[in-house]
N, C-alpha and C positions, 0 to 999 in steps of 0.2 A: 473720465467723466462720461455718465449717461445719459441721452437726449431722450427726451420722452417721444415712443414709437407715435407715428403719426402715418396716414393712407389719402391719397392721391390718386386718382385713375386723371392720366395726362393726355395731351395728344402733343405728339413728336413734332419740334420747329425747328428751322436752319441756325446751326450755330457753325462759323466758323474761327481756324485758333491763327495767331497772329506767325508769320515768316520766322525759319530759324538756320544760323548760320551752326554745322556738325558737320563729320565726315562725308563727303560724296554726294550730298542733300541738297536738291536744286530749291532754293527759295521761291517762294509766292506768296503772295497778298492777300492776309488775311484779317480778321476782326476784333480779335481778342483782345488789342490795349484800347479800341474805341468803346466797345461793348460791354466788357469783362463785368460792370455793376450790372447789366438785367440778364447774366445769366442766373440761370436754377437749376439745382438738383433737383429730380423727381423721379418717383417707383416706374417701371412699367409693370413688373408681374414679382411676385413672390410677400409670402407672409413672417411674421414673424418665427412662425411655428416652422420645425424642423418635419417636412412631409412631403408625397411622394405623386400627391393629384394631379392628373390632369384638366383643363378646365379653362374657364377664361382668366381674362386676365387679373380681375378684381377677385378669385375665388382659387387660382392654383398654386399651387407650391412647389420650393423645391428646397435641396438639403445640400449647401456649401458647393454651388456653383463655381465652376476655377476657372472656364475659358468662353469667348464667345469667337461667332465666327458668322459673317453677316453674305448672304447666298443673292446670286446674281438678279432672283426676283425679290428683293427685298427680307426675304425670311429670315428669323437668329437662329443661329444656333447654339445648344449651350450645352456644356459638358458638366451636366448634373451629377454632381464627381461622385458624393455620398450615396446617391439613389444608383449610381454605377449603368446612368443611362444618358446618351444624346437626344436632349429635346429639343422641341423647334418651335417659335415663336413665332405664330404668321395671323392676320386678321382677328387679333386681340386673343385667340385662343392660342395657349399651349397644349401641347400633344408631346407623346413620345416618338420620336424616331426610330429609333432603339436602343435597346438595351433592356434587361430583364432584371427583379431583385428575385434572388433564388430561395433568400431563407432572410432568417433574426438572429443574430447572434446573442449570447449569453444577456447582451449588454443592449440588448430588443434595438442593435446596429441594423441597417439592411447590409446582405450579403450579394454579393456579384457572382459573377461567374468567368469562364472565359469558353469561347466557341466563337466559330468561324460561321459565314452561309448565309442563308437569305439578313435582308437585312432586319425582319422582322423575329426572328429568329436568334441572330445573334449577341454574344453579354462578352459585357468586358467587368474589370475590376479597379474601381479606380478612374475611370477617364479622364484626362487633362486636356492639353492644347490640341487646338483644333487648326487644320490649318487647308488649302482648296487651292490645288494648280488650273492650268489654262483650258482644262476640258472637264473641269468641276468635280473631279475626285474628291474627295473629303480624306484626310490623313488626320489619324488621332493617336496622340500619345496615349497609349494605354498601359494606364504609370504603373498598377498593382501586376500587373501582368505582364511587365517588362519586356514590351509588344508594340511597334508598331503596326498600326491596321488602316485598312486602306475600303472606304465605302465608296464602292461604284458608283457611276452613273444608272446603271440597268440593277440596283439596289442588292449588289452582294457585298460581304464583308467577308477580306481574309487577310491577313497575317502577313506583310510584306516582308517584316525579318523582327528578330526576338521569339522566345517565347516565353510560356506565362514561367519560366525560371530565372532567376539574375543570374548575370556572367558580364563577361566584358571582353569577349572575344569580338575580333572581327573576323568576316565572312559574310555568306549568303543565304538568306532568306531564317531558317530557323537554327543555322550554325552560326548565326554571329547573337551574341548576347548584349544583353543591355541591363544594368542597375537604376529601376526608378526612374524611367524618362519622363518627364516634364510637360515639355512642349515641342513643335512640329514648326518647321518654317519651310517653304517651294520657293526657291528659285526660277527667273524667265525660262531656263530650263530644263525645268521636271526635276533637278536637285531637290533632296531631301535633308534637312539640317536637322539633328536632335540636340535636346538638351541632355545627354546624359546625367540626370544628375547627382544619382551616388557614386556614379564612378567619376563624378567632379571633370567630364568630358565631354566635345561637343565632337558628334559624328558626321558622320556623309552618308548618303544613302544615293548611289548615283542612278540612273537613268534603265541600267541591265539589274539592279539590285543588291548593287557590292554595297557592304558596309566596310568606311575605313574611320578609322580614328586621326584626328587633325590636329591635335596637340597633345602637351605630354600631359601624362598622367605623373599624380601627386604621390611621394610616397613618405608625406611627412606623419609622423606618430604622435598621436597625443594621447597624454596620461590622463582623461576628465575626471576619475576618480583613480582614488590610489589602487594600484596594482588593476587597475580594467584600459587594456589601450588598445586605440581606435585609429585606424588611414584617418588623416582627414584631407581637406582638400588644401590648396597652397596657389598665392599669388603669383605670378610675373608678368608681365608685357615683353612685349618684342618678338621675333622672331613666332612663326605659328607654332613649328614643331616645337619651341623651347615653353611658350606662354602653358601657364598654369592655372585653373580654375578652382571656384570652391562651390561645389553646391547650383549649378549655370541652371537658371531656372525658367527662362522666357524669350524667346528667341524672336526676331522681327526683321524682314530684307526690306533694304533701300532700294532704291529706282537703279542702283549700281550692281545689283546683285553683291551688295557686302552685308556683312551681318551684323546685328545688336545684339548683346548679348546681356542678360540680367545677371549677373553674377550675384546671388544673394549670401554665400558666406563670407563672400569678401566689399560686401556693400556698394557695390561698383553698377557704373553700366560698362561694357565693354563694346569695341567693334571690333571686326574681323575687315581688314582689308583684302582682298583674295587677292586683288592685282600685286598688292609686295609681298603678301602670304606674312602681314604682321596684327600684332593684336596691340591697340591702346586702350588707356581709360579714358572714356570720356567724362564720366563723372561719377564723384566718388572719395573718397577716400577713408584711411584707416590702416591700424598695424596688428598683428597679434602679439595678444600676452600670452607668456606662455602658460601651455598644453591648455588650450581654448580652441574648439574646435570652429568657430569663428569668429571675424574682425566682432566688435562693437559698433551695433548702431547708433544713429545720433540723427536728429532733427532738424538739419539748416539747411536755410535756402541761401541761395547767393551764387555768385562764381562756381563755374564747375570744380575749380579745383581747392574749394575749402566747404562745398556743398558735402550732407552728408543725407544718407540712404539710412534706411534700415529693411533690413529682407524684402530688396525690389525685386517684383516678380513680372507678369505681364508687362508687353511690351510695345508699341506700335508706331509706324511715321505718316505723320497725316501728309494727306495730298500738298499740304502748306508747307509743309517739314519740318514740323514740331514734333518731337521725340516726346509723347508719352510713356510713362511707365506707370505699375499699380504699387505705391510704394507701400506695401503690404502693412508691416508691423507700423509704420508712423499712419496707417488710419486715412489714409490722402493721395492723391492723382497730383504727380511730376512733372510738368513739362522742362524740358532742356530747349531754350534758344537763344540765339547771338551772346553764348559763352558764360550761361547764367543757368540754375534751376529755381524754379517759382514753382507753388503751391499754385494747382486749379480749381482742386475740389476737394473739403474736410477739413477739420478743424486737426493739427498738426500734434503729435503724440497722444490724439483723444479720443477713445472710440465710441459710438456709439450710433442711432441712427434717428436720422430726422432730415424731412424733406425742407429747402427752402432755398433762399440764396444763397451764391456759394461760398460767403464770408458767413456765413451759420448754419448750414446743410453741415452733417455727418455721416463717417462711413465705419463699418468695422470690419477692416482685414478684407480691404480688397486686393483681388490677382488678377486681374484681368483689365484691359482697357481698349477700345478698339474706334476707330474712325468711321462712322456708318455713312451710307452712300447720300442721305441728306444734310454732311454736316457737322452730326449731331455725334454728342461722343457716350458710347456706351457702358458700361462697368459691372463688371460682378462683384457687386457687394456682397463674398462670402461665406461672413460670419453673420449677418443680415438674413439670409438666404434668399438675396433680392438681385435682379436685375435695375441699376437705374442708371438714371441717363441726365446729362448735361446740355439744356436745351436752350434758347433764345426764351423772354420774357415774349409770351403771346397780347398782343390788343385785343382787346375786346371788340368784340364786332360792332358793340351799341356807338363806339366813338368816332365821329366823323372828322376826318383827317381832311380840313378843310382850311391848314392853315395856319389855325388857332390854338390858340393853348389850355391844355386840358391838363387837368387834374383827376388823373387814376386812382384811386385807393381799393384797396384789395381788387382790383377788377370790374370795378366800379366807378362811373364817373362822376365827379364832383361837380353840379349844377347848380349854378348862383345866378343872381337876382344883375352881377354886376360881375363883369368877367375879369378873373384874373390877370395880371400885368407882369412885365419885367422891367426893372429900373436896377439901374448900378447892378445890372447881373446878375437879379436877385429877382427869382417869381416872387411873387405877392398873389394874397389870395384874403378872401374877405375870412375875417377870422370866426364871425360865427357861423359861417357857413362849413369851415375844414368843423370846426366843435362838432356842430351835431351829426357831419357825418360821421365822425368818429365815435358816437353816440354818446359825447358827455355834456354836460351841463355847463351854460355860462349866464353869471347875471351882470346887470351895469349896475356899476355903482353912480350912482348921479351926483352925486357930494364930491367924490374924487377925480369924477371922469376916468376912472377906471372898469376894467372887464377884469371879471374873475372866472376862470376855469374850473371846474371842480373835478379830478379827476378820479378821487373817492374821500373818505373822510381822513385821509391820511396825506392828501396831495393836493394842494391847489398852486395855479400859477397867477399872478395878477399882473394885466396889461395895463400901461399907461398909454394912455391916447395922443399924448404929446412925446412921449422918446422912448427910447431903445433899452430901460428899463424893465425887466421884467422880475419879480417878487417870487419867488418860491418856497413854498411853505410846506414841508414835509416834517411829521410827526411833530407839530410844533416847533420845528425849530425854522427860522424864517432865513433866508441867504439871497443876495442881489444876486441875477444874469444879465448881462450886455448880450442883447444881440449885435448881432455888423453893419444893420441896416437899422435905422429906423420905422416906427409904425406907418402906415400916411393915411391920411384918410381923403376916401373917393366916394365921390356920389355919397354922401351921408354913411358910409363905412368904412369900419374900420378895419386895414389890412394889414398885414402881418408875412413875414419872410417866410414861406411853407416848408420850408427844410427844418429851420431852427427850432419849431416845434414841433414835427414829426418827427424829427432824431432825440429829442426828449422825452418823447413817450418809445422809443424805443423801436421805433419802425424805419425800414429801411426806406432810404429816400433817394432816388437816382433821376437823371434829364435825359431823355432820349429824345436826342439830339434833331436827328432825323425826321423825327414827327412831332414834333414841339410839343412834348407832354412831360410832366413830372409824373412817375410810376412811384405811389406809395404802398410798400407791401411789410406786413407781417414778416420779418425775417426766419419767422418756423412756419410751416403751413398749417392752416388750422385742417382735419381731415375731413 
């Protein structure tokens, strides 16, 4: 399903995600089962269009962003994979950091390059995972070039080990090879973790430069068409040297120095224990058919161990220790906690893009996901070519938080003659007043002591002043609604339960608690 493209220029608020009990992950108190209805999806930078500008945030583009990577003064970093450049996201402009397109290919692709040296200077092919040890090096999987690279602080860029050929040797600096690295993860320290991912292996990069290999490599064959066979990769747990990967695509370290691992041919998330030197799943599961070069995705949430992934890629643990992931092919952001996966953000097997809340926001193929230092949680929406972000529902500044109960709608506040109330748990709100902020039409009938709603000539609703009756009248066909509460009438008006007809017309209706307001919002944003 496609959501009609929609634009937003936001400004960034605190969102934080609720405690999760996972391997070696110290629990904290966070927001997300109080909150979770006034979160929003919304764009920071990127257009529909598949291009290569620099610019602000409402005017630049990019082409199938894979990683982000957020710098100690606030700055993003994003690994513009297709433009085969590191950009950076600081004071609502994007710029490039580096990297260069060198040409067009047949298919008017942009082309990469690979080079080492200044940093303004330097081009990779491909760029992936980004990742930033304790004296702010920048480490980039540089997947087409089957290259790690390493961006100084005094702005040089060179080659820590790979080079721009595949292999899968281990060694030192450009004798040890690498197939399609992925992504990058630093250890407390100065370890370096790869996602090898066509050689379906996760490496080490230690502290002098060695590159070793940590578990076994796959050497299972598969037939995908007759007579053409293919290594592919292959499952196990346990032991490190025995455990086997498919395809390990996003890497992420714990407060333990252990690792998550994105396993995406085998649908899994995985961890690496170092202290027993074993690998589980944590969630996940699936088998292969045969000569299928990977498990089957599948769409559920639930218990980790009947949850299913589809090609989860990006990876990350909030300060909270909520395990996100970008669960790439289901179109959605994962969280794992107290032995559960739940959907945070997209509508599930459905892609497309639309800013809103995050029971109607959509994503397409995102891989990336990241914890930013307000909070707020990041995402490369990659098939998008957007940056967006998961953020608190903002007040409006016109609302005076004195108390009293207010009625929000799109960002606006609902000002009446007679102030809304709460009885039996239920706001009340004077009903012609929600009507015409909503801008539709209501007459009284004086004969019935009824209101009629008119919400076009294909909809009306008709109130009764004495019960909890309400008349709906769509294409001529007419059907009785119960609301839960009764009408009541105050001060000479008549009021009405404000949910029960703001979720009939479609709009999202949430109580923020905190500040005693009802937040009515458009579930898509209008741009």
């Amino acid at each position: 399903m496609k959501h009609q493209i929609l634009k937003k220029y936001i400004v960034i608020a605190s969102v934080c995600l609720m405690a999760v009990a996972t391997p070696s992950v110290v629990q904290g108190e966070g927001v997300l089962d109080q909150k979770q209805g006034l979160l929003e999806l919304r764009t920071i930078v990127g257009q529909s269009k598949e291009d290569f500008n620099d610019g602000s945030t409402a005017d630049a583009s990019l082409f199938y962003p894979t990683s982000l990577l957020q710098q100690p003064d606030g700055s993003l970093l994003i690994s513009d994979t297709k433009n085969h450049k590191i950009r950076m996201l600081a004071n609502d402009q994007l710029t490039t950091l580096s990297g260069h397109i060198v040409d067009f290919d047949e298919s008017s692709m942009p082309v990469g390059s690979y080079g080492d040296g200044a940093i303004d200077i330097a081009m990779y092919q491909s760029p992936g995972g980004l990742a930033m040890d304790a004296q702010g090096q920048i480490y980039v999987a540089d997947t087409d070039n089957h290259s790690i690279r390493l961006i100084t602080k005094e702005g040089t860029v060179t080659t820590i080990a790979g080079s721009w050929e595949p292999g899968d040797q281990d060694g030192q600096g450009s004798a040890a090879g690498f197939y399609y690295p992925s992504d990058v993860a630093v250890d407390s320290q100065g370890n370096v973790y790869v996602a090898d991912t066509l050689n379906h292996l996760i490496r080490k990069i230690d502290k002098k430069g060695n590159v070793t290999t940590l578990n076994k490599a796959s050497d299972r064959i598969v037939e995908y068409f007759p007579g053409v066979l293919e290594y592919g990769g292959d499952f196990a747990d346990g032991s490190l040297a025995e455990a086997m990967f498919n395809e390990p695509t996003g890497l992420a370290i714990d407060d333990q120095d252990n690792l998550y691992v994105s396993d995406k041919g085998n649908q899994r998330i995985r961890y690496i224990d170092f202290a027993t030197n074993t690998v589980s799943t944590v969630a996940g599961n699936g088998i292969y058919d045969s000569d299928e070069l990977y498990m089957e995705g599948a769409y559920v949430d639930g218990a980790v161990s009947v949850a299913r992934l589809s090609s989860p890629a990006g990876i990350t643990v909030t300060q909270s220790g909520v395990v996100l992931v970008a669960d790439t092919l289901n179109h959605v952001i994962r969280a794992i906690h107290n032995g559960n996966v739940t959907t945070v953000a997209g509508i599930g097997e459905e892609y497309g893009f639309a800013d809103g809340v995050l029971s109607a926001a959509a994503l397409n193929e995102p891989t990336d996901v990241i914890e930013l230092a307000n909070g707020n949680i990041a995402i490369t929406d990659s098939s998008n070519n957007r940056i967006r972000v998961i953020q608190s529902y903002i007040i409006p500044e016109t609302v005076d938080q004195a108390g009293l109960i207010h009625i929000i709608v799109n960002n606006e506040l609902l000002e009446t003659d007679v102030a809304p109330f709460i009885e039996k748990n239920r706001t009340f709100v004077p009903l012609r007043a929600i009507v015409t902020k909503l801008g539709l039409n209501i007459n009284y009938l004086a004969e019935s002591k009824q209101y009629e709603v008119i919400i076009d000539e294909n909809l009306t609703y008709t109130f009764s002043s004495s019960s909890n009756e309400v008349i709906k009248l769509e294409n001529s066909v007419s059907s009785e609604l119960l609301m839960d509460n009764s009408v009541m009438l105050t001060e000479g008006r008549l009021f009405i339960p404000v949910r029960f007809f703001a979720e009939q017309l479609g709009y999202d209706v949430q109580w923020d608690q905190a500040n005693s307001n009802v937040v009515i919002r458009h579930k898509i944003f209008n741009p």
